[in-house]
C-alpha positions in Angstrom: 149.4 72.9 138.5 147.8 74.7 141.0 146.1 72.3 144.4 142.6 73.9 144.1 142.4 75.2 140.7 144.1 71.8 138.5 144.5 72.9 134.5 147.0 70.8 132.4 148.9 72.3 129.2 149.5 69.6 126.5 151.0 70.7 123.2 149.0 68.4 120.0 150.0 68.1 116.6 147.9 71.3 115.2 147.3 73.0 118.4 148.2 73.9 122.2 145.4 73.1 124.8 144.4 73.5 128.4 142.2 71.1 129.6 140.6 71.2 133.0 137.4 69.8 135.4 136.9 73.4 136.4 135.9 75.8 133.6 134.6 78.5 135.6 137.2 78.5 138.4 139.7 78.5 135.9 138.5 81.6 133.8 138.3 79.2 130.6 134.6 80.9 129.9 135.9 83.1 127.3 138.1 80.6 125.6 137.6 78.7 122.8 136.6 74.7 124.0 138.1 72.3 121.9 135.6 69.7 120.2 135.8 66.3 121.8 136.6 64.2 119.5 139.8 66.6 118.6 140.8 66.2 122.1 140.6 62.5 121.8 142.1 62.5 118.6 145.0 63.9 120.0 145.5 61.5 123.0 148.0 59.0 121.2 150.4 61.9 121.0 150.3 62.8 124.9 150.4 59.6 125.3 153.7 59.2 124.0 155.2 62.8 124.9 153.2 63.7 128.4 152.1 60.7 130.2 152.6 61.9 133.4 150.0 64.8 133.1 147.4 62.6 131.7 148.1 60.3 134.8 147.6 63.4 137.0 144.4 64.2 134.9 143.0 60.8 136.0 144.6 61.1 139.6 142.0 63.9 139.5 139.2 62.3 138.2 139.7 59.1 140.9 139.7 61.9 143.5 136.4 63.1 142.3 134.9 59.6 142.2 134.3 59.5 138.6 137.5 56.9 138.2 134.7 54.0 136.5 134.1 55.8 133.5 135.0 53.3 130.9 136.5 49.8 131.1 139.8 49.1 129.4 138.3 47.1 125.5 139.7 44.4 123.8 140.2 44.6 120.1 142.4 42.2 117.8 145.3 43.3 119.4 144.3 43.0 123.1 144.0 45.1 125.7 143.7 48.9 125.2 145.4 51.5 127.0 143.3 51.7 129.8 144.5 55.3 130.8 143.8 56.3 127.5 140.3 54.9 127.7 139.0 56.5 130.8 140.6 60.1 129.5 138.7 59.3 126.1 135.7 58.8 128.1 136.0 61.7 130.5 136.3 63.9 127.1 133.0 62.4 125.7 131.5 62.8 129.1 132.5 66.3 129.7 134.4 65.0 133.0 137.1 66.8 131.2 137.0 69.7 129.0 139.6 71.2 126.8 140.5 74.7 125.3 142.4 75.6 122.4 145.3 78.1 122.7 146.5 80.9 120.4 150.0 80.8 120.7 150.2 84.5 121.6 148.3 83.4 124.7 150.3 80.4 125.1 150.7 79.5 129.4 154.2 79.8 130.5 152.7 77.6 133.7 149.9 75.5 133.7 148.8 77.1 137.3 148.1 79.6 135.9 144.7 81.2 134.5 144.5 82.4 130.8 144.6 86.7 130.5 141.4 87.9 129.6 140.9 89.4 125.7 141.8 93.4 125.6 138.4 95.2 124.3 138.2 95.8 121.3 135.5 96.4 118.4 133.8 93.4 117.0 135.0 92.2 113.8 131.9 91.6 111.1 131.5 87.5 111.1 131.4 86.0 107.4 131.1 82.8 106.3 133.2 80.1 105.0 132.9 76.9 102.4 135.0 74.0 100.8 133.9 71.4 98.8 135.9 67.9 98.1 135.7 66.0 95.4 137.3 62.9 93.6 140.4 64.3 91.3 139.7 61.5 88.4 136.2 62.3 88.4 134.8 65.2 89.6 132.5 63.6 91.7 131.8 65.0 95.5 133.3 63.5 98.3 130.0 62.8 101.1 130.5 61.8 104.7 134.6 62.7 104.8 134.6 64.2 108.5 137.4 67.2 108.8 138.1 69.5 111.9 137.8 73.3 110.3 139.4 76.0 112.7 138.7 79.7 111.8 141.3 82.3 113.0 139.4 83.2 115.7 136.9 80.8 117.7 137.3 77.3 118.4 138.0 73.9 116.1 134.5 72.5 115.0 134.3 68.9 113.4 131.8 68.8 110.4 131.4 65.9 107.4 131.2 66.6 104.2 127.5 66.2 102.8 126.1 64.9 99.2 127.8 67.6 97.0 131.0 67.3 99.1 130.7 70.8 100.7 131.4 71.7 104.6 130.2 75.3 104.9 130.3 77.4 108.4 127.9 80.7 107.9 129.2 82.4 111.0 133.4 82.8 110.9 135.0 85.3 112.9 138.6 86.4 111.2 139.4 86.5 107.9 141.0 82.6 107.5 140.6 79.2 108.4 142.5 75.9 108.6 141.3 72.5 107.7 142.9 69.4 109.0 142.9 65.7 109.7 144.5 62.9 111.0 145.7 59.1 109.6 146.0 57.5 113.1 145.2 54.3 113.5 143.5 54.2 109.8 144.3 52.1 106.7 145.2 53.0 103.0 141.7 51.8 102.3 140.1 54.0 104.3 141.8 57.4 103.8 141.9 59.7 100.7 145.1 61.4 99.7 145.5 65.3 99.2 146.2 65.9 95.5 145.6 69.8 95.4 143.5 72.9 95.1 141.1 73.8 92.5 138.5 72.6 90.1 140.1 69.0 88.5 140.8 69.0 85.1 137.1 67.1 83.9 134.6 68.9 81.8 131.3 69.6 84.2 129.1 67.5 81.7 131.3 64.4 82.2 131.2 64.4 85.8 129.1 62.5 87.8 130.1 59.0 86.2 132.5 57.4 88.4 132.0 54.5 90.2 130.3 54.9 93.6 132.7 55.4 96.4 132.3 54.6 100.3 133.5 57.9 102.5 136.9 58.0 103.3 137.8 58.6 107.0 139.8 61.0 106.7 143.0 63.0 104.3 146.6 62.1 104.9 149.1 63.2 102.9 150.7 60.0 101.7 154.5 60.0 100.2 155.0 57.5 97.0 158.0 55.9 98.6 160.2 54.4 96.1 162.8 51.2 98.2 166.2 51.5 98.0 168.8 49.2 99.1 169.7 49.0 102.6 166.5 50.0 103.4 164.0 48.4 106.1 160.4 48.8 106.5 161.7 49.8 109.7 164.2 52.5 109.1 161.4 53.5 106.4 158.7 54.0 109.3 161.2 55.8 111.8 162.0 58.2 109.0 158.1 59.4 109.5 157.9 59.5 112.9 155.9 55.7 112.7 156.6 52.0 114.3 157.3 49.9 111.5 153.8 47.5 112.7 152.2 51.3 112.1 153.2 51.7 108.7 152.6 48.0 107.9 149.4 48.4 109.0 148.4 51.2 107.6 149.3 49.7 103.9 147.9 46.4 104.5 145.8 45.9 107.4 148.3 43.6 109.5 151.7 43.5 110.9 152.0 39.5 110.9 155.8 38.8 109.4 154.6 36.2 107.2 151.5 38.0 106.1 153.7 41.4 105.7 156.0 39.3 104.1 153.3 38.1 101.2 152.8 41.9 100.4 156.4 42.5 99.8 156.7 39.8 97.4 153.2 40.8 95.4 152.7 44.5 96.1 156.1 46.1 96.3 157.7 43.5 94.0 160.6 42.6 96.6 162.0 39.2 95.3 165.5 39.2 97.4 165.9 37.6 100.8 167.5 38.6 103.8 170.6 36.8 104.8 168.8 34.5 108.0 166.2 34.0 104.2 163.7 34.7 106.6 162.2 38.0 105.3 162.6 40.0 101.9 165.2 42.8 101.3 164.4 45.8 99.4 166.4 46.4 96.5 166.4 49.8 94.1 165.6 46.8 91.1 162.2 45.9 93.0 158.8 46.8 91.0 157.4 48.7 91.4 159.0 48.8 94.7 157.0 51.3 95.9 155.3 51.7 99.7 152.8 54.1 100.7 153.8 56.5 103.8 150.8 58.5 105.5 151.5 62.4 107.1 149.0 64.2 108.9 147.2 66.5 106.3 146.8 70.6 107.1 145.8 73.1 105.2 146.2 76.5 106.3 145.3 80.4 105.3 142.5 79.3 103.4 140.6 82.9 103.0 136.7 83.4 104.3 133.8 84.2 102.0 135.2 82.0 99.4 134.8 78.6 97.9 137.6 76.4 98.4 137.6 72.8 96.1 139.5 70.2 97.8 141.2 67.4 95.3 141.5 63.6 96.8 142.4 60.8 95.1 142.8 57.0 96.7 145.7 55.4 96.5 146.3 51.4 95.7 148.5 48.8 95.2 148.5 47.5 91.3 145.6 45.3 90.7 144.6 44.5 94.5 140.6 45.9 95.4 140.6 47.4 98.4 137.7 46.9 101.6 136.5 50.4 102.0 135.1 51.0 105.8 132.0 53.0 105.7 
């Protein structure tokens, strides 16, 4: 990182960034700024893999006087990260700002600025569309927010609106990706991907389902069936996930006892561990089944076309779920 000129490189799930204070004395202009809220939803992983550099990034910020942006908040499970709340609020702010990275302009250092584009004749821009909608039903999905990144040009975050559609009328390249993120959400509040294509209910039937709060987002979620030996932990650390994440994700709380209930009523689990102080999973539970979230891409999806998006929510057997709106 260069004294005068700081720029950071942090590698996200989906993409490669540089984020900086100084746009212009960095030669960022060109580049393509990331959206903020893509920046912040990707702080939880440098949080885990880079802390350093997002303690540097807020070395930087305390340098510049701007070290007050945002008080650490208290939640239900205390105190926050209070790095990551001042980065989050120097991303809202604009105290930092972020650029995504094709990876065939990829920094080898982070001191140093990004190559400027090779001339070259402007390709036509086009437009691009998706719609979402219920798989059982047929029915639009409204309000689902999704981060859409064309081939070339930067990530923009839009929500679905009352048919279900997201459409961009300006797209530079000839494809897009659409994306989203579980983190920190519950089984009640995401859809799961099902597919591509119109679902399989007749156009004069749709319209009929029951009315559905937005999900929060798509995960791809696995139907994992239990087997024995198996813990909720080894389970979670399979996917990359704490075993409290994955507990709360399918039920809202990582209390033992209270993790312990849903064991015994949603996954069926009627064995005991050896101390009898927690259930065992067995391959005779039923259904024995828990619900593992992924983070949900999907890429190469061609421009001037209509893409329908299938979703579908997930549950356990005969429990009714809080949907958060």
């Amino acid at each position: 990182m260069g004294r005068n000129l700081p720029t950071w490189r942090l590698r996200g799930a989906f993409a490669s960034y540089v984020v900086t204070r100084y746009v212009r004395a960095a030669g960022l202009e060109g580049a393509p700024r990331a959206h903020p809220e893509v920046l912040i939803g990707e702080l939880d992983e440098w949080l885990r893999r880079d802390r350093p550099k997002l303690r540097a990034m807020l070395e930087e910020l305390d340098g510049a006087g701007v070290h007050q942006l945002a008080l650490p908040r208290r939640g239900a499970a205390g105190v926050r990260d209070p790095l990551r709340d001042r980065l989050e609020a120097a991303f809202r702010t604009g105290a930092l700002v972020g650029f995504e990275l094709l990876e065939k302009r990829l920094l080898a250092r982070s001191d140093v600025p990004l190559p400027e584009p090779a001339p070259g004749p402007e390709p036509e821009p086009t437009w691009f569309e998706l719609c979402v909608v219920w798989d059982d039903t047929g029915d639009p999905v409204s309000g689902l927010p999704l981060v859409i990144q064309p081939a070339q040009g930067g990530s923009t975050m839009r929500e679905t609106d009352s048919k279900g559609r997201i459409r961009l009328e300006t797209v530079h390249g000839d494809m897009c990706e659409a994306r989203s993120k579980w983190d920190g959400l519950t089984l009640a509040e995401v859809a799961a991907f099902v597919g591509t294509g119109e679902p399989a209910i007749p156009e004069d039937e749709r319209g009929r389902g029951p009315r559905r709060p937005a999900p929060r987002a798509i995960a791809g979620i696995e139907h994992h069936k239990v087997r024995e030996g198996e813990t909720l932990d080894t389970i979670a650390k399979a996917a990359g996930l704490t075993w409290q994440q994955l507990a709360k994700f399918n039920w809202k709380t990582d209390e033992p006892k209270a993790v312990n209930r849903h064991l015994a009523n949603d996954v069926g689990c009627s064995r005991r561990t050896k101390d009898k102080r927690n259930y065992a999973f067995s391959s005779e539970d039923h259904p024995g089944i828990i619900f593992v979230p992924r983070p949900w891409r999907l890429q190469r999806l061609g421009v001037a076309v209509e893409h329908t998006l299938r979703v579908r929510r997930e549950e356990y057997p005969n429990v009714e779920f809080e949907w958060s709106v």
